[in-house]
C-alpha positions in Angstrom: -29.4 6.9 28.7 -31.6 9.5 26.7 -29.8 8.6 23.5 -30.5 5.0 24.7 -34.9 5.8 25.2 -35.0 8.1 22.2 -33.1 6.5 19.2 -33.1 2.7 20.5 -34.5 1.1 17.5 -33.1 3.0 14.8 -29.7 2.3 16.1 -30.6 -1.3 16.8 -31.6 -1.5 12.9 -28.3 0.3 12.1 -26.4 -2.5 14.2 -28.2 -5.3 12.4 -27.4 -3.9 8.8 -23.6 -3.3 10.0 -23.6 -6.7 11.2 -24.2 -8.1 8.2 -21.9 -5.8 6.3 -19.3 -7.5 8.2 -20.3 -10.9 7.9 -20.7 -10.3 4.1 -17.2 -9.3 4.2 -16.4 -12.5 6.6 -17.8 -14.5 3.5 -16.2 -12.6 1.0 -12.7 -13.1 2.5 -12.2 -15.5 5.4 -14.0 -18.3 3.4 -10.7 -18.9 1.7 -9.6 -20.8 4.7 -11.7 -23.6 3.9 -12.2 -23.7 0.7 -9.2 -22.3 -1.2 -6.7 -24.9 -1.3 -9.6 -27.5 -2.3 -10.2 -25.4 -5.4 -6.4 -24.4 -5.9 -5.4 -28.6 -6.0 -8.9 -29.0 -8.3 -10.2 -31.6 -5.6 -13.5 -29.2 -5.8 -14.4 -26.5 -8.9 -15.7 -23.3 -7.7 -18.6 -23.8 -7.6 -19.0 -27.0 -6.1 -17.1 -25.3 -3.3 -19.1 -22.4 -2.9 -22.3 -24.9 -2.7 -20.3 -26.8 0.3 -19.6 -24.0 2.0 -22.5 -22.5 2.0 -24.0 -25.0 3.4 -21.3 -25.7 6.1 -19.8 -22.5 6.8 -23.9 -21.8 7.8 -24.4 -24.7 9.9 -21.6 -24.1 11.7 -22.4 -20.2 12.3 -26.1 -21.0 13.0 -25.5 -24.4 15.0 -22.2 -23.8 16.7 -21.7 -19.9 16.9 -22.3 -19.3 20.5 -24.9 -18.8 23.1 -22.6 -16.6 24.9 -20.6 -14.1 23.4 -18.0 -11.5 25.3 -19.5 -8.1 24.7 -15.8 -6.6 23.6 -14.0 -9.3 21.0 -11.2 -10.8 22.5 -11.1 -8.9 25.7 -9.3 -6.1 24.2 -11.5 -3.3 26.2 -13.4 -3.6 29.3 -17.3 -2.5 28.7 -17.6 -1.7 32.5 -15.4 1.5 31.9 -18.7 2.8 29.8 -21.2 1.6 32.7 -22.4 5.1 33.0 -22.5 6.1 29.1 -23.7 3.1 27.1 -24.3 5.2 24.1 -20.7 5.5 23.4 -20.4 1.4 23.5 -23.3 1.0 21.1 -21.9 3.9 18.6 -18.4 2.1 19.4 -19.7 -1.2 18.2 -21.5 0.4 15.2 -18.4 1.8 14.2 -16.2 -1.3 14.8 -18.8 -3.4 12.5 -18.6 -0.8 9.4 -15.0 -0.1 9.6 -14.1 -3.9 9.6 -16.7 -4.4 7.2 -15.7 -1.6 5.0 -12.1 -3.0 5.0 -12.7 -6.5 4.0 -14.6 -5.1 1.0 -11.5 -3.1 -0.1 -9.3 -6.4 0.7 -11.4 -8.6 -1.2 -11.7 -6.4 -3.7 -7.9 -6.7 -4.6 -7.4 -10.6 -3.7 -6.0 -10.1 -0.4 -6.6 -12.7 2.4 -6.8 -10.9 5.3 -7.8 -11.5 9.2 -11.8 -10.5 10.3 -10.7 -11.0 13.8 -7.4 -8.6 13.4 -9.8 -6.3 11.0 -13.1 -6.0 14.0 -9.8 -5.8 17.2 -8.4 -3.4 15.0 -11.9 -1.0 14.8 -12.5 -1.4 18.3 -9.0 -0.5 19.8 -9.5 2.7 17.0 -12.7 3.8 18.6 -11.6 2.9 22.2 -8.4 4.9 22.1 -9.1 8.2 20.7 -13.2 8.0 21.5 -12.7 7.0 24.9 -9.5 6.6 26.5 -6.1 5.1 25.9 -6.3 3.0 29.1 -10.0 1.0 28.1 -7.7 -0.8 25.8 -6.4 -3.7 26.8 -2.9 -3.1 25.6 -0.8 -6.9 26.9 -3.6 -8.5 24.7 -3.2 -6.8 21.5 0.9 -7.4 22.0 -0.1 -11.0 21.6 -2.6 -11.1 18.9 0.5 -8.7 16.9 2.8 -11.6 18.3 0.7 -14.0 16.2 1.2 -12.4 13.0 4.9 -14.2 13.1 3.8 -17.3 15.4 0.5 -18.4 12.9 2.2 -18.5 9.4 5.7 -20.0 11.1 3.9 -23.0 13.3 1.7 -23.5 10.2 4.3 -23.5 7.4 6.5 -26.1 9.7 3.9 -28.7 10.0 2.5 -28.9 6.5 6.3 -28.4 5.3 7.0 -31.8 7.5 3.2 -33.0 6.2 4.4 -32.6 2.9 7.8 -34.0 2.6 6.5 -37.5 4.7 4.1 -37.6 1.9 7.1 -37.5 -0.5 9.0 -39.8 1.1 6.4 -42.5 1.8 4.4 -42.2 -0.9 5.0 -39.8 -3.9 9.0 -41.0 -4.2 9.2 -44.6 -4.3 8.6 -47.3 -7.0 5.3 -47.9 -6.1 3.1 -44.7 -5.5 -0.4 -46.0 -5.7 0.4 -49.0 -4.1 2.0 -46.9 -1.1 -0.8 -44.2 -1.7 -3.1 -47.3 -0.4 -1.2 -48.3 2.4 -0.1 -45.1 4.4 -3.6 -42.9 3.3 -5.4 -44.4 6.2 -3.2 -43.2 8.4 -3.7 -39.1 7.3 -6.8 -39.7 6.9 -6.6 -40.8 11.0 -5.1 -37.7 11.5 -7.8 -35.6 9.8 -10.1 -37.4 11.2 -8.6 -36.5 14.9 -7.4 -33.2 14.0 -10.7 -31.4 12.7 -13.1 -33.1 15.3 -10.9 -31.4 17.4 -10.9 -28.7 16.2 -15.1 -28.5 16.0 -15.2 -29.8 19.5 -12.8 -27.1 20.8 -13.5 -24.1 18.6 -17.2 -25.0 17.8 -19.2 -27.5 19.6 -19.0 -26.7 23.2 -20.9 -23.0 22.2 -24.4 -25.5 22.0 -23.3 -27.5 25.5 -22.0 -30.7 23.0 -18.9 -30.6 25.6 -17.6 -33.9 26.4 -17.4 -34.4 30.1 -14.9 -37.5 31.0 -13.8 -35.7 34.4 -11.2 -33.6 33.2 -10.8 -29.8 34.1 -9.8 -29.2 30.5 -12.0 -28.9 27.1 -9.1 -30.2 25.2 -8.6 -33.2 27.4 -12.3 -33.8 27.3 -11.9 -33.8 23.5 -9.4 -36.1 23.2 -11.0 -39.3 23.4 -13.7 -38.4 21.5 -11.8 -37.3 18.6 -9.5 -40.3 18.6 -12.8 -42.4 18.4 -13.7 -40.1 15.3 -10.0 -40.4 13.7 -10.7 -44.3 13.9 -13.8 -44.2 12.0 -13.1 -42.1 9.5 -9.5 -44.0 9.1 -11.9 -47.4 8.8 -14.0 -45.7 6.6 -11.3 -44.2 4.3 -9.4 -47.6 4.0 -12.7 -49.0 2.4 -12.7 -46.1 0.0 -9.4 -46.5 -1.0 -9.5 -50.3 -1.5 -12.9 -49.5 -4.3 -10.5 -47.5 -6.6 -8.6 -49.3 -9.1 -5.0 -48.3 -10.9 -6.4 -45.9 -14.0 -3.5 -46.6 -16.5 -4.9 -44.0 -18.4 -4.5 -41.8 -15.4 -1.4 -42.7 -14.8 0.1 -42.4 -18.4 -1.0 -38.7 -18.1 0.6 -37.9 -14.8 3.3 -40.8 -12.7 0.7 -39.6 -9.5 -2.3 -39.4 -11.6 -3.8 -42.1 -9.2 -2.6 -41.0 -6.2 -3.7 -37.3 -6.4 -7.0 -39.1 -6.7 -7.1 -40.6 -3.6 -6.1 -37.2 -1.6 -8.6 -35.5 -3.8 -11.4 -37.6 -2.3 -10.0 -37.2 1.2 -10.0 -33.0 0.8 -13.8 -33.1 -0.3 -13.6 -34.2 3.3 -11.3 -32.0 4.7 -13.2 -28.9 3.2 -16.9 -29.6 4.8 -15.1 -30.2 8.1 -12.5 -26.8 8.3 -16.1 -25.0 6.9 -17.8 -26.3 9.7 -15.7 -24.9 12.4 -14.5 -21.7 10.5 -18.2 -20.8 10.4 -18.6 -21.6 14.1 -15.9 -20.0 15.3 -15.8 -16.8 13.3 -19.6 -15.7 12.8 -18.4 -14.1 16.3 -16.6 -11.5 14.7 -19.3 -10.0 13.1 -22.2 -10.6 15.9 -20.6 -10.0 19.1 -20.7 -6.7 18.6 -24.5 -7.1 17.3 -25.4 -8.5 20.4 -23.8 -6.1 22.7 -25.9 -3.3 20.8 -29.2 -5.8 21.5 -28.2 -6.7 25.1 -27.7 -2.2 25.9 -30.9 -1.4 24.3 -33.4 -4.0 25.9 -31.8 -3.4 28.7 -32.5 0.5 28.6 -28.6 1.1 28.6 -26.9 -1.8 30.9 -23.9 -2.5 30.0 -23.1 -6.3 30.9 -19.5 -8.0 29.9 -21.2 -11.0 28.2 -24.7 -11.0 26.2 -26.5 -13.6 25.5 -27.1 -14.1 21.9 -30.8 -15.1 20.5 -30.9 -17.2 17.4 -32.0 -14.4 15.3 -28.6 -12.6 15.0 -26.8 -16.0 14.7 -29.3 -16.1 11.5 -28.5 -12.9 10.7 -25.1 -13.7 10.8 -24.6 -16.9 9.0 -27.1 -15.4 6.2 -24.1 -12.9 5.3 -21.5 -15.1 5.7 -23.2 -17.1 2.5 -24.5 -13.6 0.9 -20.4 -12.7 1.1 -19.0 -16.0 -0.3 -21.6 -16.4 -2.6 -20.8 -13.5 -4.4 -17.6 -12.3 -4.1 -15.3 -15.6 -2.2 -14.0 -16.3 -5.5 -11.4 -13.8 -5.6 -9.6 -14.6 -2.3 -10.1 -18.2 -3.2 -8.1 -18.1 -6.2 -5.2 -15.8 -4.4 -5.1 -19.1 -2.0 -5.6 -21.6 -3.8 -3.7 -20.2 -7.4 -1.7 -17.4 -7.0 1.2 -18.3 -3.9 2.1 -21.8 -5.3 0.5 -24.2 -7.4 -1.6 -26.7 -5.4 -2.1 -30.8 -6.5 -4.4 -32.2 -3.9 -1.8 -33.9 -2.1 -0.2 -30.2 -1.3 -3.6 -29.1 -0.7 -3.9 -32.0 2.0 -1.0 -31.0 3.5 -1.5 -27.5 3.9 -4.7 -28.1 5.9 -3.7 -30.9 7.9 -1.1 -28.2 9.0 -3.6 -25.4 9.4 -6.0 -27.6 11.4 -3.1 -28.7 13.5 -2.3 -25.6 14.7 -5.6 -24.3 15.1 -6.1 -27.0 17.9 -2.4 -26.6 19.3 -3.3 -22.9 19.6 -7.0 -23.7 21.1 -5.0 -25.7 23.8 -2.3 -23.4 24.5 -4.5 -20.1 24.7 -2.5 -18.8 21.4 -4.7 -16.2 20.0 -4.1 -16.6 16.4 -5.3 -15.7 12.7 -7.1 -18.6 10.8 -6.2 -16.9 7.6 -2.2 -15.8 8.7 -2.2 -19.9 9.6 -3.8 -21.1 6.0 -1.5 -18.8 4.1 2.0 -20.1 6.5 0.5 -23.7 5.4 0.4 -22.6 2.2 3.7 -21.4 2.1 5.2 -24.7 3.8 4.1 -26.6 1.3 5.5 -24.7 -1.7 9.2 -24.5 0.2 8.6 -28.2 0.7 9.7 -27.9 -3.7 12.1 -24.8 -3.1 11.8 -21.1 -3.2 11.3 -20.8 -6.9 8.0 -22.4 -6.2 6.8 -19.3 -4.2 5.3 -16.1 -6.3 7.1 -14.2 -4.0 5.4 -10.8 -5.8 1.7 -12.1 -4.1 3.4 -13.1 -0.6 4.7 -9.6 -0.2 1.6 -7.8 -0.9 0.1 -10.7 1.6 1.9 -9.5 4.1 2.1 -5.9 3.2 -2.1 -6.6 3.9 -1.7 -8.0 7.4 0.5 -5.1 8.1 -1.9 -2.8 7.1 -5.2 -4.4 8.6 -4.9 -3.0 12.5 -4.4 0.5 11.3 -7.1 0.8 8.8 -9.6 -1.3 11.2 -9.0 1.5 13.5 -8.4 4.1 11.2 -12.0 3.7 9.9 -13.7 2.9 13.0 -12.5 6.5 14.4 -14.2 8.5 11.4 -17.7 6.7 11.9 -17.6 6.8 16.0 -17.0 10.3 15.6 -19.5 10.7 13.3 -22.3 8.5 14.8 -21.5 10.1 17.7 -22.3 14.3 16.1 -25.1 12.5 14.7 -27.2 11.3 17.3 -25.4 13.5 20.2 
């Protein structure tokens, strides 16, 4: 408590510069999941992407990113456990936010799309096991979130695999293309509509109260109708789209799909602003829970509560790095994505997330703790098997995976050096 009285704003300014470290490095790296098949299938150029996410991945950060947050990410360790030394949880959560940040920066640096939720669980099971005890960690939990390193990338790869080849078979291989291209479009574009409403509803919306209340017990069943009405609009909308562009012969003579990838590259201009949207809402958490644990202990004068509110300022704070990060350095998990595991046309871009969006909102409804980056990658993947293995660089999947492997260990690995050391320093 001391500790708490005598060094409560310098460690609260600590927090706050940590905190954005971390959602620098959220920019930097997780932004891929939105943007880097649009750029990979040349539906969006860099830097039109980086302009649509920014403004996106911010609104959903600062407008959807939580009133509430749990004090301890994921309910991997109990706060209460530190009831009588809150000093340890704020040095805990100062450490969790620099190693994860510090570890995105090293991913990013080499390309590799890695998890911020697995990087920040991995910094605060570190600091938790050896700083306080092995039994504050919540060890059932982290068996699942390992568990969703195989279940993410396989449910993923599955559905845009199927996404894919129904796209083949209905459109791309018949006599007709464009013509087919017109007809069945609607339809994805029904299921894009449906899929990423729910997905904003689920994963962002109800943090601001916008939780649709027709009776039902569940969130998801609340969402339903609502997104079904969305999928119908946009379907109605799309159709009218479609119907304005005209067979480019010039188009086609260059490419037999020339006209068709045009089509899916206006529908993944749509696609992108939406999975921003509730990327940003859903993992600007990673990066200020933590923040607002150290806020909630220090005005407090050192009570520890198990959920803190969260004032708008550290949402700001938050959403100001994730743009900071993608701004200047989401171009080099963005072309890993989107270049390096399989080449992308906008209709494999589609597909791949469709299939990520999918099984973010099967997961939401299930309880499936999983990896929005593991699940863009297995989309990814599915798409490029959907043309055989040779259309894999199987060379960038293995150091991929070699990534994810490594992410837990060096989350924690880091986190114990600076607990340790925040810890001599201000005890």
């Amino acid at each position: 408590m001391q500790v708490i009285a005598e060094y409560g704003n310098i460690l609260l300014i600590m927090a706050c510069c940590f905190g954005f470290f971390m959602a620098w490095g959220v920019g930097a790296n997780d932004v891929a999941n939105a943007m880097g098949t649009s750029v990979g299938a040349k539906a969006l150029t860099v830097k039109q992407a980086i302009l649509i996410a920014m403004i996106f991945e911010f609104a959903g950060a600062y407008l959807a990113g939580g009133e509430v947050t749990s004090t301890i990410r994921k309910g991997i360790l109990d706060p209460m456990i530190l009831e009588n030394s809150p000093e340890l949880l704020v040095y805990g959560m100062m450490a969790a936010l620099l190693a994860a940040g510090t570890w995105l920066m090293i991913a990013t640096a080499f390309g590799w799309p890695v998890s911020t939720t697995h990087s920040i669980v991995g910094a605060l099971v570190g600091f938790a096991a050896v700083g306080i005890s092995v039994d504050a960690v919540n060890w059932p939990k982290l068996g699942q979130i390992v568990a969703s390193w195989v279940v993410s990338p396989v449910l993923a790869g599955t559905l845009s695999f199927g996404l894919f080849m129904s796209v083949q078979k209905l459109i791309l291989d018949t006599k007709d293309p464009f013509l087919n291209a017109k007809k069945y479009i609607p339809f994805y574009m029904f299921a894009v509509g449906f899929m990423l409403s729910m997905v904003t509803l689920i994963k962002g919306l109800k943090h601001v109260g916008i939780n649709p209340d027709f009776g039902f017990e569940s969130t998801f069943a609340n969402a339903l109708p609502v997104a079904i009405a969305i999928g119908l609009v946009v379907a109605l909308i799309g159709k009218a789209m479609i119907h304005k562009i005209k067979d480019d012969p010039i188009a086609a003579n260059l490419n037999r799909f020339g006209n068709v990838e045009r089509i899916f590259a206006v529908l993944m201009i749509f696609t992108a602003c939406a999975m921003a949207f509730a990327h940003g809402s859903n993992d600007v958490a990673n990066a200020v829970g933590p923040i607002a644990a150290v806020v909630g202990i220090i005005s407090s004068g050192g009570a520890v509560a198990a959920e803190s509110a969260m004032p708008p300022w550290i949402l700001l704070l938050g959403g100001g790095g994730i743009v900071l990060g993608l701004a200047t350095y989401g171009f080099k998990v963005m072309a890993t994505i989107g270049r390096k595991i399989t080449e992308l046309t906008p209709s494999r871009g589609f597909a791949a997330e469709l299939g990520a969006a999918t099984t973010v909102v099967l997961a939401s409804a299930t309880g499936l703790p999983i990896s929005t980056t593991h699940t863009l990658v297995g989309a990814v993947l599915g798409v490029g098997l959907a043309r055989g293995i040779g259309a894999l660089n199987l060379r960038v999947i293995g150091t991929i995976f070699m990534s994810w492997i490594i992410t837990l260990p060096a989350g924690a690995g880091l986190a114990i050096l600076f607990f340790f050391f925040f810890k001599g320093m201000f005890s």
